[in-house]
C-alpha positions in Angstrom: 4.9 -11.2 37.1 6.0 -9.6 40.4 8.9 -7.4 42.2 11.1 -9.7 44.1 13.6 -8.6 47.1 15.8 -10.5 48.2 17.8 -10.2 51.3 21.7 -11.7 51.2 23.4 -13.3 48.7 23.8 -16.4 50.3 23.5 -20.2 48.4 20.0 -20.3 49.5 18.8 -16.8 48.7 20.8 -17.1 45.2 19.1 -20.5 44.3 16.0 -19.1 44.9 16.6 -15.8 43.2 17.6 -17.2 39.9 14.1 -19.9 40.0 11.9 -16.8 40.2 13.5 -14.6 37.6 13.2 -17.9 35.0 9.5 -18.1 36.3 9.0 -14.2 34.9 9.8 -12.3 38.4 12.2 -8.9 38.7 14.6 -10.0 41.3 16.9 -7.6 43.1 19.5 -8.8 45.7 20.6 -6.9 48.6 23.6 -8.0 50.4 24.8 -6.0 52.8 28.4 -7.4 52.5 31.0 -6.8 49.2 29.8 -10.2 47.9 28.3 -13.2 47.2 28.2 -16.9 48.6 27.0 -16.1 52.1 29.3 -18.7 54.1 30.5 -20.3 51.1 34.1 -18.2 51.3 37.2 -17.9 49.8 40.8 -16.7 51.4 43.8 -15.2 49.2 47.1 -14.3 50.0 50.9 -14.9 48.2 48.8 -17.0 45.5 47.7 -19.2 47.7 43.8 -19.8 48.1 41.5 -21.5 50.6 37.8 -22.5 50.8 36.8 -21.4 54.4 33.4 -22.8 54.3 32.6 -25.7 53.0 35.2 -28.0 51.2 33.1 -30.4 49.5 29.9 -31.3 48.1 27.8 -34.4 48.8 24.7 -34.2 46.4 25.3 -32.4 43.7 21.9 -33.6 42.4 20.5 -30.6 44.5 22.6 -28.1 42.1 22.3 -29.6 39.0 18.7 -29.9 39.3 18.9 -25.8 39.9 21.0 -25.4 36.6 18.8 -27.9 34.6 15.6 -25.6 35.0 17.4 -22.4 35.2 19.1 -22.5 31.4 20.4 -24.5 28.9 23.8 -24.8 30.5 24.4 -28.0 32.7 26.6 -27.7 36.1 29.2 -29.8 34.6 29.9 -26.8 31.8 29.8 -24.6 34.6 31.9 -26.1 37.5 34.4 -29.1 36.9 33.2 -31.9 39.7 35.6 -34.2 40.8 34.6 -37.3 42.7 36.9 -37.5 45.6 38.6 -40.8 46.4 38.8 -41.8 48.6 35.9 -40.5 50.3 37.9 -39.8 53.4 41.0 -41.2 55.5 40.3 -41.6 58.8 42.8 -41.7 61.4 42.3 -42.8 64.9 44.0 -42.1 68.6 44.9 -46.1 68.9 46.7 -45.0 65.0 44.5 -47.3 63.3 44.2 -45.8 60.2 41.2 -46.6 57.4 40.3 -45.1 53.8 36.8 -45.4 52.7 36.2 -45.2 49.2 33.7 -43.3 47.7 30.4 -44.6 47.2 31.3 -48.4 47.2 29.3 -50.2 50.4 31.5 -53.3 48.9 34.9 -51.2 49.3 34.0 -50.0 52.8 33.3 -53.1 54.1 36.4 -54.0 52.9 38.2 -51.5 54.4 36.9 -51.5 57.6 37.7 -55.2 58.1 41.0 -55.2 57.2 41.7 -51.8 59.3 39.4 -52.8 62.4 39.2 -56.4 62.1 37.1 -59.6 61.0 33.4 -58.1 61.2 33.4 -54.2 61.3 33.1 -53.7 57.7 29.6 -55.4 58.0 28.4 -54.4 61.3 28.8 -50.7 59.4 26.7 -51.7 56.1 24.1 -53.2 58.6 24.1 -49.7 59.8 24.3 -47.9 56.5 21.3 -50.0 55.7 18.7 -49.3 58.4 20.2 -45.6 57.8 18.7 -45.8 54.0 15.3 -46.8 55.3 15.7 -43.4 57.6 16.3 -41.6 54.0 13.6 -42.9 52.2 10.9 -42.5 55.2 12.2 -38.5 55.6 14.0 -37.8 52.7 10.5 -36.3 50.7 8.5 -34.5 54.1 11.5 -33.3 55.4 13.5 -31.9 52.3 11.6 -32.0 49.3 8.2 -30.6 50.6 7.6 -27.3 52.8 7.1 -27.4 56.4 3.7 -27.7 56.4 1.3 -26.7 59.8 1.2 -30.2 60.9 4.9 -31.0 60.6 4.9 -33.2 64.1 4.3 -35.9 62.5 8.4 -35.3 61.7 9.0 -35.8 65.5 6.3 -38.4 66.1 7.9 -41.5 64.9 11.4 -42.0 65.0 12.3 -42.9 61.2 15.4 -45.0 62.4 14.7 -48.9 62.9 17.1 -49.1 65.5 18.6 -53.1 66.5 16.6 -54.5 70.2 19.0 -53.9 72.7 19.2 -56.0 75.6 20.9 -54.5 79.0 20.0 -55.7 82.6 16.8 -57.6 81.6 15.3 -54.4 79.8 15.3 -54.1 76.0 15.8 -50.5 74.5 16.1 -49.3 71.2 19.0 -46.7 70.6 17.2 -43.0 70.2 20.5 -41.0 69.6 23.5 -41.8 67.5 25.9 -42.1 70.2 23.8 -45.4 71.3 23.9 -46.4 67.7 27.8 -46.7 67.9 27.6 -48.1 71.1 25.1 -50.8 70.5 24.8 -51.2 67.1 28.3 -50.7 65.9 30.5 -51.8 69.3 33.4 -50.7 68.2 34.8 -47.1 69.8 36.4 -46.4 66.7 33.2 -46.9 64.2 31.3 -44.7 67.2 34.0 -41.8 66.1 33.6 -42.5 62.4 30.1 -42.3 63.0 30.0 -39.4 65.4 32.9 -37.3 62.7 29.6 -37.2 60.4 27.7 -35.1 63.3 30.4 -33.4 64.4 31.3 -31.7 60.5 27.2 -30.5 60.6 27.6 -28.9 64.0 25.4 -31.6 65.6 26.0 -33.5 68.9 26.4 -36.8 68.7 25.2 -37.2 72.1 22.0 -35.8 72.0 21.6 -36.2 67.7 18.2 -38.3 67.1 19.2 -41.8 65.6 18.1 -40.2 62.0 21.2 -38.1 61.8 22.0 -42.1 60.3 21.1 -40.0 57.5 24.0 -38.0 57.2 26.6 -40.9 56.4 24.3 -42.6 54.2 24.7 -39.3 52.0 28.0 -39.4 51.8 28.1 -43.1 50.8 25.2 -43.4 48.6 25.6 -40.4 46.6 29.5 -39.7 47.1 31.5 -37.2 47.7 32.8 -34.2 45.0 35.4 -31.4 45.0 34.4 -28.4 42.6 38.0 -27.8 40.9 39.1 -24.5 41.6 37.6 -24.3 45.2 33.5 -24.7 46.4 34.1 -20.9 45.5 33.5 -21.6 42.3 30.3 -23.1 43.1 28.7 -19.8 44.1 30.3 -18.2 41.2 28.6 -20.4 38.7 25.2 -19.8 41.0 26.2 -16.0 40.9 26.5 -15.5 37.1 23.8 -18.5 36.5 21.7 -15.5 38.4 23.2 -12.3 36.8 21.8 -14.6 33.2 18.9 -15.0 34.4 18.5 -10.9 34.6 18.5 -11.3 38.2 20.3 -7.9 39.6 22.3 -7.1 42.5 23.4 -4.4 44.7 26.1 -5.2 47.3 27.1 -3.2 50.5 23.5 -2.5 51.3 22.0 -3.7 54.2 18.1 -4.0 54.6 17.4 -2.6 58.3 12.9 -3.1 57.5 10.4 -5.3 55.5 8.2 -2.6 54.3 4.1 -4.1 54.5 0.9 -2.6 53.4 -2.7 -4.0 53.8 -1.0 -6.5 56.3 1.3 -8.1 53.3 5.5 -7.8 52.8 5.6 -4.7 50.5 9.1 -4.1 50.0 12.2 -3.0 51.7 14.1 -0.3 53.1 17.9 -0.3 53.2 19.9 1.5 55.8 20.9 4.8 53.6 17.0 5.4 53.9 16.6 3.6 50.0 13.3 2.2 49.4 12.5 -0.6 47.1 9.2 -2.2 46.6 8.2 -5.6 45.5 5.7 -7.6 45.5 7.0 -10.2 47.5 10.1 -10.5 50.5 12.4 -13.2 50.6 14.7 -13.3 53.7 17.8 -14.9 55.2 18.8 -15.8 59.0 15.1 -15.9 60.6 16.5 -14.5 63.8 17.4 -11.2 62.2 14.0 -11.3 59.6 11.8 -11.4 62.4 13.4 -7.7 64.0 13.3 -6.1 59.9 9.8 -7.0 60.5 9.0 -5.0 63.5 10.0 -7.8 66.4 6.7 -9.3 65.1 5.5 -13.1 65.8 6.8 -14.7 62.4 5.7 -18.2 62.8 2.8 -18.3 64.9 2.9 -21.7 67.0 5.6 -23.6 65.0 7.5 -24.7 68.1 10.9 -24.7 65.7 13.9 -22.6 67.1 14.0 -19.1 64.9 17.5 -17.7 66.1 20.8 -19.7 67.2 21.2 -20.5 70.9 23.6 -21.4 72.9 23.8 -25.2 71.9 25.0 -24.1 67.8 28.2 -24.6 67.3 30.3 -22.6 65.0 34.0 -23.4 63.4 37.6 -22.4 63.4 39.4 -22.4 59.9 42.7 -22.8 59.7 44.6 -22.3 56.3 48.0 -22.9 55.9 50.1 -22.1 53.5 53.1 -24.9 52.8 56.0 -25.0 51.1 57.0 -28.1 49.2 54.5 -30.3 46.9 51.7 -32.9 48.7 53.1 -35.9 48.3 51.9 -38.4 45.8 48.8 -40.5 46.7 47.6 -38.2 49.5 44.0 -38.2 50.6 41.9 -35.1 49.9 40.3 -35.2 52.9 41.5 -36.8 56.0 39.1 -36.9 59.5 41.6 -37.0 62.3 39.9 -38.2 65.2 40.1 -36.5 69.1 42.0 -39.3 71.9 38.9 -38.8 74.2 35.7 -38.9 72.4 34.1 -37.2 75.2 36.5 -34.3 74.7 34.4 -32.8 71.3 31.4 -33.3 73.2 32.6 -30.5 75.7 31.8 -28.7 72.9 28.2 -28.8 73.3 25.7 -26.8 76.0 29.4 -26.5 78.1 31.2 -23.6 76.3 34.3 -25.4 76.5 36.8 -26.0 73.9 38.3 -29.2 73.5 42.0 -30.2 74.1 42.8 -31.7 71.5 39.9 -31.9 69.0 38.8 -34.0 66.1 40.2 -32.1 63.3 38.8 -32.4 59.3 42.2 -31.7 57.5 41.6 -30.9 53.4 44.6 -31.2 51.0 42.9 -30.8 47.4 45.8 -31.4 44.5 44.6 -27.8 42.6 47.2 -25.7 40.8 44.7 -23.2 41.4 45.1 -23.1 45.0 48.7 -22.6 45.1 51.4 -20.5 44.2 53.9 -23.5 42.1 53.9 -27.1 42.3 56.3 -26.5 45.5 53.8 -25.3 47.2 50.8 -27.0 49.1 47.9 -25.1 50.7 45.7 -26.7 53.6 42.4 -26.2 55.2 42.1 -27.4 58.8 38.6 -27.3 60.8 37.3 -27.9 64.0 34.0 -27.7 65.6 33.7 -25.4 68.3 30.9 -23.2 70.8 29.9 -20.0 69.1 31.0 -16.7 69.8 27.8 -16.3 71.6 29.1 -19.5 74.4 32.8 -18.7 74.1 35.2 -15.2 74.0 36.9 -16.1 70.7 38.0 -12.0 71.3 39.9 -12.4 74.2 43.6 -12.2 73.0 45.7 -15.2 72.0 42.4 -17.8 72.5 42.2 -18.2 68.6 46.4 -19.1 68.0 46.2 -21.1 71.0 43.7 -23.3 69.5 44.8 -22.9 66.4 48.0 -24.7 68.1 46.3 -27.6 68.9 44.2 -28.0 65.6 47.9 -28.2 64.1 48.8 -31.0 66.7 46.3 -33.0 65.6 47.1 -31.8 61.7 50.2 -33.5 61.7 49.1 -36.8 61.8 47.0 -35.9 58.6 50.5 -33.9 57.2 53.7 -35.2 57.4 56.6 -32.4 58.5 53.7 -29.5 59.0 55.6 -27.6 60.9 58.8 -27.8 59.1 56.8 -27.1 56.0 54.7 -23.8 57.4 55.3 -21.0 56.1 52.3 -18.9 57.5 48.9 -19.7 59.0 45.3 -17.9 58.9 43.0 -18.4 62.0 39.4 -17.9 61.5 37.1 -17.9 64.2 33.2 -17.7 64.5 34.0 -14.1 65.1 34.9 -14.1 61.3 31.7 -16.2 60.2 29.3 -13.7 62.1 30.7 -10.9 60.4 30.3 -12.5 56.9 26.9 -14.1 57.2 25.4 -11.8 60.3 24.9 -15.2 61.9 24.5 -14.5 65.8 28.0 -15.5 67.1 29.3 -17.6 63.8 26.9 -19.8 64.7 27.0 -22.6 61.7 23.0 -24.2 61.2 22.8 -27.9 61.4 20.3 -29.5 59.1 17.2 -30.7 59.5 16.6 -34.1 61.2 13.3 -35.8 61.9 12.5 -37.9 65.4 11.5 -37.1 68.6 15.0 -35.4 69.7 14.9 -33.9 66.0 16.0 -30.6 64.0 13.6 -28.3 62.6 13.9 -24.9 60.9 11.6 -22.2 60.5 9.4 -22.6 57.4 9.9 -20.7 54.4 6.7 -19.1 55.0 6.0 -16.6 57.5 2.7 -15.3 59.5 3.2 -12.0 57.0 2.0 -13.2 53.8 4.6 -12.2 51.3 7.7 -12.9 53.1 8.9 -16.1 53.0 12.1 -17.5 54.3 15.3 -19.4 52.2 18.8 -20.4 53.1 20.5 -23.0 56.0 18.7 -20.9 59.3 15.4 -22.2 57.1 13.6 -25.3 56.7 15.6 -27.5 55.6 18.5 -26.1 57.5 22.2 -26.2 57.1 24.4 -27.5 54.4 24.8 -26.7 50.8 22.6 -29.3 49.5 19.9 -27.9 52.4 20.3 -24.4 51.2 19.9 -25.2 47.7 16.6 -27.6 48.2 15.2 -23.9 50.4 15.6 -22.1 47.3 13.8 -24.7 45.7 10.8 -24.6 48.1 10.5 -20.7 48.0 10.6 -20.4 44.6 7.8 -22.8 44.3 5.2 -21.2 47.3 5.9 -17.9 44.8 5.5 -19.4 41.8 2.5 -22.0 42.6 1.2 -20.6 45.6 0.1 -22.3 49.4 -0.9 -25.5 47.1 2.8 -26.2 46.5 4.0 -29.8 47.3 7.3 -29.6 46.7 9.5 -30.9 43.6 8.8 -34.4 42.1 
């Protein structure tokens, strides 16, 4: 078997690294941070501790599939998962409040009716329904396989079966998912539930092909989990799942050239003037890849964006630390949704931040994310314009935000400011520096349709190198970055004839 490099140590690269070492490979990491878990971060301070990427974990299929053929040891002896419930409380400007339980299309409908009235709960399960024939038409060629040369066919048909629509004698068919909530859903407040699914992926609901359907029907088909302890512990389990596996890693060194010989990936070379060959390259952030490579073509005529632009969107964390305990029966999660819906959206190809945004407020009841049982800790995020659209540097612009993220909080946290005792701001400033992503820019995942999403492919023009994590196909998330390390692993493993997992 063969020399592996790897480049970053993020839940993509890491998934893929411990797949080739079972398959017989030598795999060596280079991360050119102190760590591990790429985006998936943890903050610490006074014994309180905060996930500042992402909070939960809709299918955890993707992860125990990678601890099933990677040892003996199940996820579940690894990680503690929790099944959140409810899924999420959602709170709206009118204060119509509405908690949808987890993975029960019979409970939501439920909910919704009573909350919204006579008819919302079912005009949503019409929705999630047409949204489950997007998942089954995509859910194989755009996750499960590789990008393969004739991947238009992903933006030829449009896999949603959207309702006829009937305005001023023409019929239409909605094509984005802000038309779905307006004319399939007609309600404003199941258009924000259905555009606060978009809007946690980074993806604009006004321009987001009527397929990002998909990303609710995730949630409520496979539910939603919390990994006790933090998602932290998540990458710690992949981390030493990895370290078992023999695979070896060296941290603080950063790979600044893709070595090649007789026009194949040969190795790398690491910015202390270290040399490491292998026998094959596997690379994070496409972008970046493409310069270690000699700011050669990469992926030939695959019309798919290979480095963030200005319409990614990137996040601002907020962790607060809170004295007194989180009061009985509180939700885990709770969306709190902006008073002008077209507020978030100046959040998208405008540079603008909104006034007062929709805010994803987390609360997990974890002794191990606090001090005492008097003590709460919170994570608050928003969706915001990169650092590349917006100067999170200029002084105060991250607390004054952070000041309205906390208005909108407290609707999600009774007494929050009575109960602060200190705050954290993160900015996309903070998430370029971790992950080397251009501006914090966070990657959205992959969506098929006309208007659709599409990564690199984990293959690359230099044979040998080969492509994993969310800036690859099939994008952002942490079940997407898991399913990349799948694919590479495979195209090593089996070769071009690779079809993806069964």
């Amino acid at each position: 078997m063969g020399r592996i490099a790897v480049i970053g140590a993020g839940m993509g690269a890491m998934a893929a690294a411990a797949r080739l070492a079972v398959a017989g490979h030598r795999v060596t990491v280079y991360e050119r941070t102190e760590t591990y878990g790429g985006g998936v971060r943890r903050f610490e301070r006074d014994g309180f501790a905060f996930d500042t990427g992402p909070g939960l974990l809709p299918l955890p299929a993707v992860y125990r599939d990678l601890f099933v053929k990677t040892g003996k040891e199940p996820l579940e002896d690894c990680v503690e998962l929790v099944q959140v419930d409810p899924s999420a409380r959602h709170v709206f400007a009118d204060g119509t409040e509405v908690s949808l339980p987890n993975a029960s299309r019979a409970g939501v409908v439920a909910a919704l009716d009573e909350a919204l009235g006579p008819g919302a709960g079912q005009r949503w399960s019409d929705f999630l329904v047409r949204a489950r024939e997007a998942w089954d038409r995509t859910r194989r060629p755009l996750l499960e396989e590789p990008l393969w040369p004739n991947w238009q066919v992903l933006a030829e048909r449009e896999p949603y079966p959207s309702v006829p629509h009937k305005k001023l004698l023409r019929t239409r068919r909605a094509s984005t998912l802000a038309e779905i909530g307006a004319w399939e859903l007609r309600d404003p407040r199941l258009a924000q539930l259905l555009d606060g699914y978009a809007l946690a992926y980074g993806v604009d609901p006004g321009t987001a092909p009527a397929s990002a359907a998909v990303l609710p029907y995730l949630e409520h088909a496979f539910g939603t989990w919390y990994v006790r302890g933090g998602i932290r512990e998540l990458a710690r389990a992949v981390y030493e799942r990895c370290l078992k596996r023999r695979v070896e890693f060296v941290f603080d060194a950063e790979v600044v050239r893709v070595l090649e010989k007789d026009g194949r990936a040969a190795g790398v070379e690491l910015a202390d003037g270290t040399v490491a060959e292998a026998d094959f390259v596997v690379g994070t952030g496409p972008w970046r890849l493409g310069g270690l490579a000699g700011d050669r073509e990469l992926y030939g005529t695959q019309d798919v964006r290979p480095q963030p632009e200005g319409r990614y969107t990137g996040r601002v964390v907020m962790c607060l630390a809170l004295r007194g305990a989180r009061e009985p029966g509180a939700a885990h999660r709770t969306v709190v949704h902006a008073a002008d819906a077209e507020d978030d959206l100046s959040t998208f190809g405008h540079g603008e931040l909104p006034e007062l945004p929709t805010v994803v407020v987390d609360r997990p009841d974890d002794p191990a994310l606090r001090p005492d049982a008097e003590h709460e800790s919170v994570v608050v995020t928003a969706t915001v314009p990169s650092a590349t659209e917006y100067d999170w540097a200029a002084p105060g612009t991250a607390d004054a935000f952070a000041d309205r993220m906390a208005a909108a909080a407290e609707r999600a946290v009774p007494g929050l400011r009575e109960r602060l005792l200190w705050r954290e701001v993160r900015t996309p400033l903070d998430t370029e520096r971790e992950t080397g992503a251009i501006g914090g820019a966070v990657p959205p995942p992959a969506l098929a349709g006309a208007e659709g999403v599409l990564h690199p492919a984990n293959t690359t023009a230099v044979p040998g190198l080969f492509t994993a994590g969310g800036w690859s196909h099939p994008g952002g998330g942490l079940p997407h970055a898991g399913m990349s390390g799948a694919l590479v692993a495979g195209l090593i493993v089996e070769g071009p004839e690779f079809r993806g997992s069964q």
